[in-house]
MARBA-3410 file (N, C-alpha, C, O; in Angstrom, 1 decimal):
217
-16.9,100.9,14.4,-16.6,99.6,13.7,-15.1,99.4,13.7,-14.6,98.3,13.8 ~ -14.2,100.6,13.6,-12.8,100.2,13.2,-12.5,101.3,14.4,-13.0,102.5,14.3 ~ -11.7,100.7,15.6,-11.0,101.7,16.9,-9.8,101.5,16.5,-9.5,100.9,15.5 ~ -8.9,102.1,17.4,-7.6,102.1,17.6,-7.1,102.8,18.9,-7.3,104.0,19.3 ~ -6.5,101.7,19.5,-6.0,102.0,21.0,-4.4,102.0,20.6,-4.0,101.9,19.5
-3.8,102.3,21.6,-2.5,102.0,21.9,-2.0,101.5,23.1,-2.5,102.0,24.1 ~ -1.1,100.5,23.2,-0.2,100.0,24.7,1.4,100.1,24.6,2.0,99.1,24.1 ~ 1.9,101.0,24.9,3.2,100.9,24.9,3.5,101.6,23.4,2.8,102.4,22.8 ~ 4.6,101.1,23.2,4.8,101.9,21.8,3.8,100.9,20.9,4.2,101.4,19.9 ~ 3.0,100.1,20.6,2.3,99.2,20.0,0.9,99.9,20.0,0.2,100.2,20.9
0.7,100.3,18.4,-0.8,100.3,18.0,-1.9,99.3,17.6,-1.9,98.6,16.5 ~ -2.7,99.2,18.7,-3.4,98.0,18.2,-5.0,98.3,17.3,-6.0,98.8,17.9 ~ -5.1,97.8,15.8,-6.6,98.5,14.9,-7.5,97.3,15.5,-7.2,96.2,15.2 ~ -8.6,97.5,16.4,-9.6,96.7,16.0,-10.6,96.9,15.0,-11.0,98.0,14.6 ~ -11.0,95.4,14.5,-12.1,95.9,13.6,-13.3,95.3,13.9,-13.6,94.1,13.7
-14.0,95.9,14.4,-15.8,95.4,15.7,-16.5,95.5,14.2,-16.9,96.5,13.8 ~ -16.5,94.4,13.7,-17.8,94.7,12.4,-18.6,93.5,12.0,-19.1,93.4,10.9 ~ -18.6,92.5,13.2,-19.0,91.0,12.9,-17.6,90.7,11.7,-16.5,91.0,12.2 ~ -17.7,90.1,10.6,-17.5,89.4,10.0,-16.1,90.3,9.5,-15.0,89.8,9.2 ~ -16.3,91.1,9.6,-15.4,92.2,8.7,-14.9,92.4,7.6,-13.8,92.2,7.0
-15.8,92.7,7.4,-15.9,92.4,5.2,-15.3,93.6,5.0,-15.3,94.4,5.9 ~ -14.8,94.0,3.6,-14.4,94.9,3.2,-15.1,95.2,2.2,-15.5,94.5,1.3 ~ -15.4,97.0,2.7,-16.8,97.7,1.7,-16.2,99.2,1.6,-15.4,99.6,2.5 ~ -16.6,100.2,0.3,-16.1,101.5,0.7,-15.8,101.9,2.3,-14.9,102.6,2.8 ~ -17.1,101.2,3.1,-17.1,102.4,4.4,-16.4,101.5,5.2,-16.2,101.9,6.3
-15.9,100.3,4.8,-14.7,99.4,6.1,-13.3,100.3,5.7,-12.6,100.9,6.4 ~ -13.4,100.0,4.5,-11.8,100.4,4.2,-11.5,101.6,4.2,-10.3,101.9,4.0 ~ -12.5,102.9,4.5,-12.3,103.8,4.1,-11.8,104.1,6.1,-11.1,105.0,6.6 ~ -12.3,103.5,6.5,-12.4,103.6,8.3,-10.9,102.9,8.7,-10.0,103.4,9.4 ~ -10.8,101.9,8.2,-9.4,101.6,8.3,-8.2,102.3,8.1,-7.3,102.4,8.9
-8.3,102.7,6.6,-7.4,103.3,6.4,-7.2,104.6,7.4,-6.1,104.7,7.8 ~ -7.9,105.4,7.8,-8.1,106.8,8.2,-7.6,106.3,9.5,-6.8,107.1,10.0 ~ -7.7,105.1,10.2,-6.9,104.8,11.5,-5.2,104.2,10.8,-4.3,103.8,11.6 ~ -5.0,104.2,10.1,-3.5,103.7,9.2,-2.8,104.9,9.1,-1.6,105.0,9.2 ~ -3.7,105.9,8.9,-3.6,107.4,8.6,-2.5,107.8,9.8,-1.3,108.0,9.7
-3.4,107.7,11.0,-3.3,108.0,12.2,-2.3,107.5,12.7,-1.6,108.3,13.3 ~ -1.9,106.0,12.5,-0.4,105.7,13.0,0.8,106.0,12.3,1.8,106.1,13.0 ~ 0.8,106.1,11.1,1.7,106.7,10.2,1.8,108.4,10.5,2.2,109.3,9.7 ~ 1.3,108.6,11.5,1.3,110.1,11.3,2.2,110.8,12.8,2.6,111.9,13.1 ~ 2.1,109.7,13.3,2.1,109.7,15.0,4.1,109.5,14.7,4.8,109.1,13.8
4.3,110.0,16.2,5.9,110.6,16.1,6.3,109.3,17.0,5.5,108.8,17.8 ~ 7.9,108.7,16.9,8.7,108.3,18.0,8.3,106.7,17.7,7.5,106.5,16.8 ~ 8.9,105.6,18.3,8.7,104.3,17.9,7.5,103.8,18.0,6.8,104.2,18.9 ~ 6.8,102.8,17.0,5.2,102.5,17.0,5.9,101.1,16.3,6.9,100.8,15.6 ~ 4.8,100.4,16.8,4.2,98.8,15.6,3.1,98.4,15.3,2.7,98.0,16.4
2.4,98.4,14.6,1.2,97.9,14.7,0.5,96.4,14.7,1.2,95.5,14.3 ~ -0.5,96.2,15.1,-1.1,94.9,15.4,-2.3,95.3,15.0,-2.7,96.4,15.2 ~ -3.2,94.4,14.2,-4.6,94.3,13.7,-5.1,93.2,14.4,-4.5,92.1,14.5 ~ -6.4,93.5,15.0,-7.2,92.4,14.7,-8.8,92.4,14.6,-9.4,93.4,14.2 ~ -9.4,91.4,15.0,-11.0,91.0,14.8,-11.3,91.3,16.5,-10.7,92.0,17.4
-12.6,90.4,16.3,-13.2,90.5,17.6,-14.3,89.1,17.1,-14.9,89.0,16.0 ~ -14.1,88.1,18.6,-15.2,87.6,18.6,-15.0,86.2,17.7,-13.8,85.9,17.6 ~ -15.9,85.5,17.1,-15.5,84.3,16.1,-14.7,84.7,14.5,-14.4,83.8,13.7 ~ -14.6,86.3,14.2,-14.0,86.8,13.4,-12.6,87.7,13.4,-12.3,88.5,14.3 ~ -11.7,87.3,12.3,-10.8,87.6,12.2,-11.3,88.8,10.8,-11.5,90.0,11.3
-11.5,88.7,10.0,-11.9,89.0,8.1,-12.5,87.8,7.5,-12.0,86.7,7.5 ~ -13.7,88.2,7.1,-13.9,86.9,6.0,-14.1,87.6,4.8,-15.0,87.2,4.0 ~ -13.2,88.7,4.5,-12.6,89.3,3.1,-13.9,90.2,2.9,-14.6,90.7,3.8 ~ -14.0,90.2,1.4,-14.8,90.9,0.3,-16.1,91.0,1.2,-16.3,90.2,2.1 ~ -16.8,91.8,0.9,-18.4,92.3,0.9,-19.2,91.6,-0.3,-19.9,92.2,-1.0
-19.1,90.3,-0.3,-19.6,89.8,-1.2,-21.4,89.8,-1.5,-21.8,89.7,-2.6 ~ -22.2,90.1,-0.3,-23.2,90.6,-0.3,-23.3,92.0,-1.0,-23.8,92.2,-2.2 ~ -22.9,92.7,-0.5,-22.5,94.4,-1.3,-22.3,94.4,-2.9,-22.8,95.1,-3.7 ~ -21.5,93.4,-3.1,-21.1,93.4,-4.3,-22.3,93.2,-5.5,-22.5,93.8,-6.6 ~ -23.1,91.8,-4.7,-24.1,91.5,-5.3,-25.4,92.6,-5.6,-26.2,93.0,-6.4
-25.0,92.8,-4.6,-26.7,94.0,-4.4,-26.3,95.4,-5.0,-27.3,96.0,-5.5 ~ -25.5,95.9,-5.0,-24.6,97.3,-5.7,-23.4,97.2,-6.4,-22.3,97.7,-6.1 ~ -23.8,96.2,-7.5,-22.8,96.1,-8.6,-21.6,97.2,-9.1,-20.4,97.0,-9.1 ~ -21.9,97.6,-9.2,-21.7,99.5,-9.1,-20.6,99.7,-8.2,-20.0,100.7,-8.5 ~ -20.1,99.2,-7.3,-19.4,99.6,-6.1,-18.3,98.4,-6.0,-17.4,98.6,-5.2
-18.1,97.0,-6.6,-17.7,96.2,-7.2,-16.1,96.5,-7.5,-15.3,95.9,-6.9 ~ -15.9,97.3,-8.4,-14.3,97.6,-8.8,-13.9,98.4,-7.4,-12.9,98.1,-6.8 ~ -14.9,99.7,-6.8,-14.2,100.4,-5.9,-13.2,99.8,-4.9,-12.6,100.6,-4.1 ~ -14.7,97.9,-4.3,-14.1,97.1,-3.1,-13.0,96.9,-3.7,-11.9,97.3,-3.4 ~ -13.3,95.8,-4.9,-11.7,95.7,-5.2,-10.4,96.3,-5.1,-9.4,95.9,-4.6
-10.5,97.3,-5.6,-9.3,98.5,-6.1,-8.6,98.6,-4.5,-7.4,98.5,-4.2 ~ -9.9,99.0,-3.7,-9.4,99.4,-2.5,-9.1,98.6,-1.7,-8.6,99.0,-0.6 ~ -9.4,97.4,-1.8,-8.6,95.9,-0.7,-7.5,95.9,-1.3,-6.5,96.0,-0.6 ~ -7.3,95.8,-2.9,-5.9,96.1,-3.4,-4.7,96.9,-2.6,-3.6,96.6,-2.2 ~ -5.4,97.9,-2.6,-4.9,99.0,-2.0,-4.3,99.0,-0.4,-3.2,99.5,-0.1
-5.1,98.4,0.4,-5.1,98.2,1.4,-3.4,96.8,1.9,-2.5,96.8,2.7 ~ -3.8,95.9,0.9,-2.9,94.7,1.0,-1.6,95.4,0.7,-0.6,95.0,1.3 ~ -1.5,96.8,-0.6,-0.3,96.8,-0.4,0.7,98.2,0.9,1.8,98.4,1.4 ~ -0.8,98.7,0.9,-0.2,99.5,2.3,0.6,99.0,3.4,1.7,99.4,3.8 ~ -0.6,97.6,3.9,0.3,96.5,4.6,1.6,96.4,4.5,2.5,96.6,5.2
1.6,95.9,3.1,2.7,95.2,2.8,4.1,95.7,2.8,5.1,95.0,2.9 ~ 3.9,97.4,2.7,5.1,98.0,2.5,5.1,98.9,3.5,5.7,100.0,3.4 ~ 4.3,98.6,4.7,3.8,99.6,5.6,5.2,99.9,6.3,6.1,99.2,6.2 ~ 5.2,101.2,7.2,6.7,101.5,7.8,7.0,101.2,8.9,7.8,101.8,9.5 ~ 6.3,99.8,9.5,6.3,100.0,10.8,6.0,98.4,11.0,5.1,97.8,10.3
6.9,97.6,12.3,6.5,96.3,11.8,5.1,96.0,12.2,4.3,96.6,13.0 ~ 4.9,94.8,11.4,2.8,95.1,11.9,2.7,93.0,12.5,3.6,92.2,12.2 ~ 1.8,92.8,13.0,1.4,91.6,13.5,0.0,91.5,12.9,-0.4,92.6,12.3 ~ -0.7,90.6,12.8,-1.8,90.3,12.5,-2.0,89.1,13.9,-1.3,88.0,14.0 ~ -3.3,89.6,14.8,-3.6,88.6,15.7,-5.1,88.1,15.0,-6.2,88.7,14.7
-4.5,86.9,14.7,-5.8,86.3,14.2,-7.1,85.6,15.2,-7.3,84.4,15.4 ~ -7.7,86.4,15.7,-8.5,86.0,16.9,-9.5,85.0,16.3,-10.3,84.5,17.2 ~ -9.6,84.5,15.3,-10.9,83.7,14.9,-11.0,83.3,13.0,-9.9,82.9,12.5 ~ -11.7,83.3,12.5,-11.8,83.0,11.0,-11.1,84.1,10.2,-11.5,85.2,10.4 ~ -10.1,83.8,9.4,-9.6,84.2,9.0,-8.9,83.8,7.1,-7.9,83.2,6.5
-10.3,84.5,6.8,-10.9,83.7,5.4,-10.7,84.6,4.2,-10.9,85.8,4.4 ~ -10.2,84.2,2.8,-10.2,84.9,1.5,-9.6,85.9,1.6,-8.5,85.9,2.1 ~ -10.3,87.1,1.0,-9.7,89.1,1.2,-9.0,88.8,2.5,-7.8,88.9,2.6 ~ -9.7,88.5,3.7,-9.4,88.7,5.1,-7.8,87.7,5.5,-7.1,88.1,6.4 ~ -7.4,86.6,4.8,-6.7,85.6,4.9,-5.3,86.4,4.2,-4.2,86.6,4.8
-5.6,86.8,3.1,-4.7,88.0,2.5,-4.2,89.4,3.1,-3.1,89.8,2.9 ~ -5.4,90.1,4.1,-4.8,90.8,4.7,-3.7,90.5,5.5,-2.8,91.3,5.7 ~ -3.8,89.0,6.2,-3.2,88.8,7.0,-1.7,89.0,6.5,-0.8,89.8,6.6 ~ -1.9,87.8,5.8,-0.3,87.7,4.8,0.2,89.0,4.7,1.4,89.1,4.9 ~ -0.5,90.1,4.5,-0.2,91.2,4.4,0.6,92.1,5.5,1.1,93.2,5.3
0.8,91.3,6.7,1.5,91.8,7.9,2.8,91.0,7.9,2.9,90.0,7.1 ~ 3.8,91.4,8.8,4.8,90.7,9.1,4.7,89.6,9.6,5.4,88.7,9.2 ~ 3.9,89.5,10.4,3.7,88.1,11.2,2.3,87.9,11.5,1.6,88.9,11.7 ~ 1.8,86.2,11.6,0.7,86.3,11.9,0.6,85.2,13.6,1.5,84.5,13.8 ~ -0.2,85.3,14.3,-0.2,84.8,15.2,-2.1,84.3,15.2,-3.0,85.2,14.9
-2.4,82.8,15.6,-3.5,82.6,15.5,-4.1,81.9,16.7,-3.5,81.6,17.7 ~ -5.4,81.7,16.4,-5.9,81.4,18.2,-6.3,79.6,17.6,-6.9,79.0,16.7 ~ -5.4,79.3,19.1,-5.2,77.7,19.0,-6.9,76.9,18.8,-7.1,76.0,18.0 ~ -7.8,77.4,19.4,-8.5,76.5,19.4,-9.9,76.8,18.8,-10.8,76.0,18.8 ~ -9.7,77.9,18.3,-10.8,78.0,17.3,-10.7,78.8,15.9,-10.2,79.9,15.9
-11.2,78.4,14.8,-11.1,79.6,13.7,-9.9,78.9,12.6,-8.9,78.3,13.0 ~ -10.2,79.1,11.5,-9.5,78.8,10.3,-9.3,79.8,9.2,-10.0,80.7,8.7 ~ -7.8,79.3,8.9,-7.1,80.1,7.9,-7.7,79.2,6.4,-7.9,78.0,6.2 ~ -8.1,80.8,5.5,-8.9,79.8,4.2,-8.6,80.8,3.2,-8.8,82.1,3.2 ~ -8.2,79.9,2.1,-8.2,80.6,0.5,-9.1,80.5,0.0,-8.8,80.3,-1.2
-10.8,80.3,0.1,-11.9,79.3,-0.3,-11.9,79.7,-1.6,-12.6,78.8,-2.0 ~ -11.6,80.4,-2.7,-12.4,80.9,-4.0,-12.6,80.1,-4.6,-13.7,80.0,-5.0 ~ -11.4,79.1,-5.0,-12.1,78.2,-5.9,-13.0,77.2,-5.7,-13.3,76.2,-6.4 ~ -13.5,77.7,-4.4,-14.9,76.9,-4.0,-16.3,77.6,-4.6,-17.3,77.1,-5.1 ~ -15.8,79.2,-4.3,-16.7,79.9,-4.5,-16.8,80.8,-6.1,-17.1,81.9,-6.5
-16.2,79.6,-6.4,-16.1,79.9,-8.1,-15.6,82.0,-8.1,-16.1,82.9,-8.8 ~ -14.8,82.2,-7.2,-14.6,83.0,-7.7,-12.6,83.2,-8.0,-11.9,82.9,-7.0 ~ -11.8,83.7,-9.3,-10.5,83.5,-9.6,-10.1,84.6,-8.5,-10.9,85.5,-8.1 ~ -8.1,84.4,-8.0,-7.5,85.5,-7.7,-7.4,86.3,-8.4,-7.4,86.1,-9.7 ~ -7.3,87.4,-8.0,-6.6,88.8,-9.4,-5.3,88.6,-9.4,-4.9,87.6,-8.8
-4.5,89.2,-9.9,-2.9,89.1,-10.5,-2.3,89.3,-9.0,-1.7,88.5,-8.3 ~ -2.6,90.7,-8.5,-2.3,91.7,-7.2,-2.1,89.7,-6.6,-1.1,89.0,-6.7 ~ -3.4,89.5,-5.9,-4.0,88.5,-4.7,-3.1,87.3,-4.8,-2.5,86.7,-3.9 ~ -3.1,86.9,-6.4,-1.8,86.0,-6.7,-0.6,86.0,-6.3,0.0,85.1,-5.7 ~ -0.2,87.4,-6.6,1.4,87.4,-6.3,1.5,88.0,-5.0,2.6,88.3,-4.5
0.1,88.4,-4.1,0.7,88.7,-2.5,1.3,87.2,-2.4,2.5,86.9,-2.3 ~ 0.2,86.3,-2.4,-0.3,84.9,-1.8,1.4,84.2,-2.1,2.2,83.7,-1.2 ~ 1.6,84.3,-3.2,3.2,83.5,-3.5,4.2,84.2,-2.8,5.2,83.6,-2.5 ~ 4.2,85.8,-2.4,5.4,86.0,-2.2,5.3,86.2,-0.7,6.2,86.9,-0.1 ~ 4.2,85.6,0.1,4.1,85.4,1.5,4.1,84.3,2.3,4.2,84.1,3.5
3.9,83.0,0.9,4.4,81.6,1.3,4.7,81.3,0.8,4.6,81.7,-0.4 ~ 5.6,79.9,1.3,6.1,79.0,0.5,5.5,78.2,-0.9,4.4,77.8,-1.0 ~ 6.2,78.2,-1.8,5.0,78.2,-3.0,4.3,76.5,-2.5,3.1,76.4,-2.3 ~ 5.1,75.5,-2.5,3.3,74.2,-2.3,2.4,74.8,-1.0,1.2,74.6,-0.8 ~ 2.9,75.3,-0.5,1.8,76.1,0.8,1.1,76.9,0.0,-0.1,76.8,-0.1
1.6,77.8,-0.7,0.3,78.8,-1.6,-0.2,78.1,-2.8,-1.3,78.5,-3.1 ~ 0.5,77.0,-3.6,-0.4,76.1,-4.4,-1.4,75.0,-3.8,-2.3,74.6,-4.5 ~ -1.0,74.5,-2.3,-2.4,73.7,-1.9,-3.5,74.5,-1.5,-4.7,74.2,-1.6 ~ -3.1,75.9,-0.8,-4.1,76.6,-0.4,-4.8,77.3,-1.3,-6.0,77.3,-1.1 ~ -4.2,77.8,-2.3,-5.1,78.1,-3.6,-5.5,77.2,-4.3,-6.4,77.6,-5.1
-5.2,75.6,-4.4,-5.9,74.9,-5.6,-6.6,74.1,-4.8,-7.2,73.2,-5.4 ~ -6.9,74.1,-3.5,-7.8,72.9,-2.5,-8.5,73.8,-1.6,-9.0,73.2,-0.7 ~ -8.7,75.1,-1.5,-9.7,75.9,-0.4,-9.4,75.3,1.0,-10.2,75.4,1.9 ~ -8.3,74.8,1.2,-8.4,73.9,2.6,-8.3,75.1,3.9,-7.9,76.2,3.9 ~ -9.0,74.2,4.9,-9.1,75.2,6.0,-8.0,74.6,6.9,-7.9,73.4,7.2
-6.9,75.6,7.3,-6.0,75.0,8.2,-6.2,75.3,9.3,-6.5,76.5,9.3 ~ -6.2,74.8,10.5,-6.1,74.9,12.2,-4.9,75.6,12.2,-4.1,75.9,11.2 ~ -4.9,75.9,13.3,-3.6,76.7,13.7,-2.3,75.4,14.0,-1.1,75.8,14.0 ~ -2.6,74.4,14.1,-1.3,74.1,14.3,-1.1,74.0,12.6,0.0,74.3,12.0 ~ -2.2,73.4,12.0,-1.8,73.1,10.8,-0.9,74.4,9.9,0.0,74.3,9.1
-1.6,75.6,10.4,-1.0,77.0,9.5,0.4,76.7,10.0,1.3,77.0,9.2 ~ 0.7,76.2,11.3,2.1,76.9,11.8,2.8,75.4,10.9,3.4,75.8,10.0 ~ 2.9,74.7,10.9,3.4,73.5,9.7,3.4,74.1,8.7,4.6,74.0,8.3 ~ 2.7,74.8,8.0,2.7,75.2,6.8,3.6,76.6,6.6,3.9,77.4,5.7 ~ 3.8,76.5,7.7,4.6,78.4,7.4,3.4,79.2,7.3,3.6,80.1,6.5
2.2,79.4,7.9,1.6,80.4,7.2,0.9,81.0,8.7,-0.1,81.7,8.7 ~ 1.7,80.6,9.7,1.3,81.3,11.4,2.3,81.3,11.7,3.0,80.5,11.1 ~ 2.9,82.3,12.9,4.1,81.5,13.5,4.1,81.2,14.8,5.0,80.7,15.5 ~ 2.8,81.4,15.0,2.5,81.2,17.0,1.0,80.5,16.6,0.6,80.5,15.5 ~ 0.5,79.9,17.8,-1.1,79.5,18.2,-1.2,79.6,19.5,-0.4,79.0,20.2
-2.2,80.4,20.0,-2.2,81.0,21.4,-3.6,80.6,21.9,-4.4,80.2,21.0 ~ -3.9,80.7,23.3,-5.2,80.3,23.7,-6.0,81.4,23.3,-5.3,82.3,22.8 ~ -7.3,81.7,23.3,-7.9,82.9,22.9,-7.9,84.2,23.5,-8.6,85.1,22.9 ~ -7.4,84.6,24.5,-7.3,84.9,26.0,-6.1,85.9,25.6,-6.0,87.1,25.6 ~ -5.3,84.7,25.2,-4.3,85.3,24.5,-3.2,86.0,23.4,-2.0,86.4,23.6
-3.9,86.0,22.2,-3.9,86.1,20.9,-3.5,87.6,20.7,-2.4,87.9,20.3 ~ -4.4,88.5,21.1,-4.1,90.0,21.1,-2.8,90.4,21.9,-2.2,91.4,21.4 ~ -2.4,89.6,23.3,-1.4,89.7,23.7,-0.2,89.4,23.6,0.7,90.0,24.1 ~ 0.0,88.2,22.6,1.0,87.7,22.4,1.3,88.5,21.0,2.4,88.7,20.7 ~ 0.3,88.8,20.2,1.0,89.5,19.2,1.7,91.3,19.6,2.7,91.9,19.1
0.8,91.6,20.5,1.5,93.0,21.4,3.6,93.0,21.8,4.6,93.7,21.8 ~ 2.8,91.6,22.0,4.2,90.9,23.0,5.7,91.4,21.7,6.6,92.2,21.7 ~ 5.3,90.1,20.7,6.1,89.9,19.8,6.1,91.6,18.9,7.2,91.6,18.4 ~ 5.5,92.7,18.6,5.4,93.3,18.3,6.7,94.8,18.5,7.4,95.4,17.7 ~ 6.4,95.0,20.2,7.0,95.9,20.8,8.4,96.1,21.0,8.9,97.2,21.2
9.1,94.6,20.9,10.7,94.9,20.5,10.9,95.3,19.6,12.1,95.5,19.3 ~ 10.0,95.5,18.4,10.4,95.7,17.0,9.8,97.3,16.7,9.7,97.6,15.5 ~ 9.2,98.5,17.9,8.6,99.2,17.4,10.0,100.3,17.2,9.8,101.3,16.4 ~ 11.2,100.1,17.9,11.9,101.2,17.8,13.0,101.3,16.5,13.8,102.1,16.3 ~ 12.6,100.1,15.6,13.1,100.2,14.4,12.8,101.0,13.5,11.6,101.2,13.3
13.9,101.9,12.5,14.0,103.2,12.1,12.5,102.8,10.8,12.4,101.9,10.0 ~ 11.8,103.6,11.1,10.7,103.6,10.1,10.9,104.0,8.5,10.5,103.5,7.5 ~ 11.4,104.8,8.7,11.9,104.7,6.8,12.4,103.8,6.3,12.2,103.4,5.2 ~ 13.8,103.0,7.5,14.1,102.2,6.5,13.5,100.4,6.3,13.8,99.5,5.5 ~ 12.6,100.8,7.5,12.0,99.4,7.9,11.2,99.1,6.2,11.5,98.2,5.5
9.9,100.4,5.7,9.1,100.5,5.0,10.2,100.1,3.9,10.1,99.0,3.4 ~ 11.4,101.2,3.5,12.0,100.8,2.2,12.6,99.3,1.7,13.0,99.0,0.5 ~ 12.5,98.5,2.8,13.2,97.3,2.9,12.1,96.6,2.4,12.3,96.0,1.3 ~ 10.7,96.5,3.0,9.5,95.8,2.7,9.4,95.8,1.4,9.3,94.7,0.8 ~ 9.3,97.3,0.4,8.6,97.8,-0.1,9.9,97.6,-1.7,9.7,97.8,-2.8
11.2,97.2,-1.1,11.7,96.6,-1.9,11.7,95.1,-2.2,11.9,94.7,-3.4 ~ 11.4,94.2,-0.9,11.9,92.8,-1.3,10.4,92.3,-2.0,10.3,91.2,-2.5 ~ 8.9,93.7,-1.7,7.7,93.4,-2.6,7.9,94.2,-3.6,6.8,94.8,-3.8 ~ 8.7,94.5,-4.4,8.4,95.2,-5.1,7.7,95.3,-6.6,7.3,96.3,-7.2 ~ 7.7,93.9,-7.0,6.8,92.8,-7.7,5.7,93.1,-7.4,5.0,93.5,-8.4
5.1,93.0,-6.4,3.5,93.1,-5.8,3.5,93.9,-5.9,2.6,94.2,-6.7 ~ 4.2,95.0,-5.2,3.3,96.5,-5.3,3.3,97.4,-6.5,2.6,98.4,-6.5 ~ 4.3,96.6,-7.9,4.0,96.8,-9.0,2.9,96.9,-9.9,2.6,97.7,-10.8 ~ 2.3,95.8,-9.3,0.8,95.2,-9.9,-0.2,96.8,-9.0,-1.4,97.0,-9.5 ~ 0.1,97.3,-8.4,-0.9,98.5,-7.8,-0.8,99.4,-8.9,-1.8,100.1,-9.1
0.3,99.7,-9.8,0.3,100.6,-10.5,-0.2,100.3,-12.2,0.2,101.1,-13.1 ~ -0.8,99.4,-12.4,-1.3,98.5,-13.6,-2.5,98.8,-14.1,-3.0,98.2,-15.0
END
């Protein structure tokens, strides 16, 4: 479900899981390949993505319903996950190969840059469609990764943006054909892998330091 290849100094996480929801056993697979690149010696960047008409469409909301029980863990640990990203040591891309929805829309934010596929798939904050609120954490990634009327239309209207529309909005910085998407974030990736990793992470992990506060709450 979750590989990890490498090209060049560039690690790239796939996540083959259809939809790619996040559940103990997604996140726990992810992480263990996050493990792996943080562990690995000499210059690295990483790049995430989907496969197929999926980028993330967040939460295990099925899971949640059916094993209430397991409810705080997903949370805790997508929490968890967003701020790994966030302050991770190494610059990261997000190639958004397809839908790229809620939990999954936040991961994204969660990387340095996102790059999206021109002609198919949308960027979405849907909750207050689906009557469900952000948490504090989801709030304050969402504001301090866009421009605040970009994260107040996308949070108070669920709207689905196209790729050109995200890159208007500040919230892509490329739209690529589909062909292309994994490549171009490789592309944009690999001049930035030989940057010093400690101080890349301390830099992140300062200018979030707000957000990654809320991890410790």
């Amino acid at each position: 479900m979750i590989e990890l290849e490498r090209q060049g100094d560039v690690y790239i996480l796939h996540m083959r899981g259809g939809e790619n929801r996040f559940n103990p056993e997604s996140l726990a697979a992810i992480n263990e390949k996050l493990d792996e690149v943080e562990a690995s010696e000499g210059p690295a960047a990483l790049v995430t993505t989907g496969e197929g008409k999926f980028y993330s469409n967040g939460l295990d909301l099925d899971r949640m319903t059916s094993e209430p029980d397991v409810t705080g863990a997903i949370i805790d640990g997508t929490h968890a996950l967003f701020g790994r990203l966030l302050g991770f040591p190494m610059y990261t891309v997000a190639a958004c190969n397809g839908h790229t929805f809620a939990a999954g829309a936040m991961l994204a934010l969660a990387h340095d840059e996102r790059i999206m596929r021109s002609d198919r798939g949308w960027f979405c904050l849907p909750e207050v469609d689906i009557g469900m609120n952000f948490t504090p954490l989801m709030s304050a990634l969402i504001v301090a990764r866009l421009p605040r009327l970009t994260a107040h239309r996308a949070m108070t209207t669920g709207k689905r943006y196209t790729a050109p529309e995200a890159i208007e909005a500040q919230i892509a910085l490329e739209a690529v054909g589909e062909s292309e998407v994994l490549a171009r974030a490789v592309a944009l990736a690999q001049p930035m892998a030989a940057k010093d990793r400690k101080m890349i992470g301390e830099v992140k992990r300062r200018i979030y330091a707000d957000v990654l506060a809320l991890l410790e709450d």
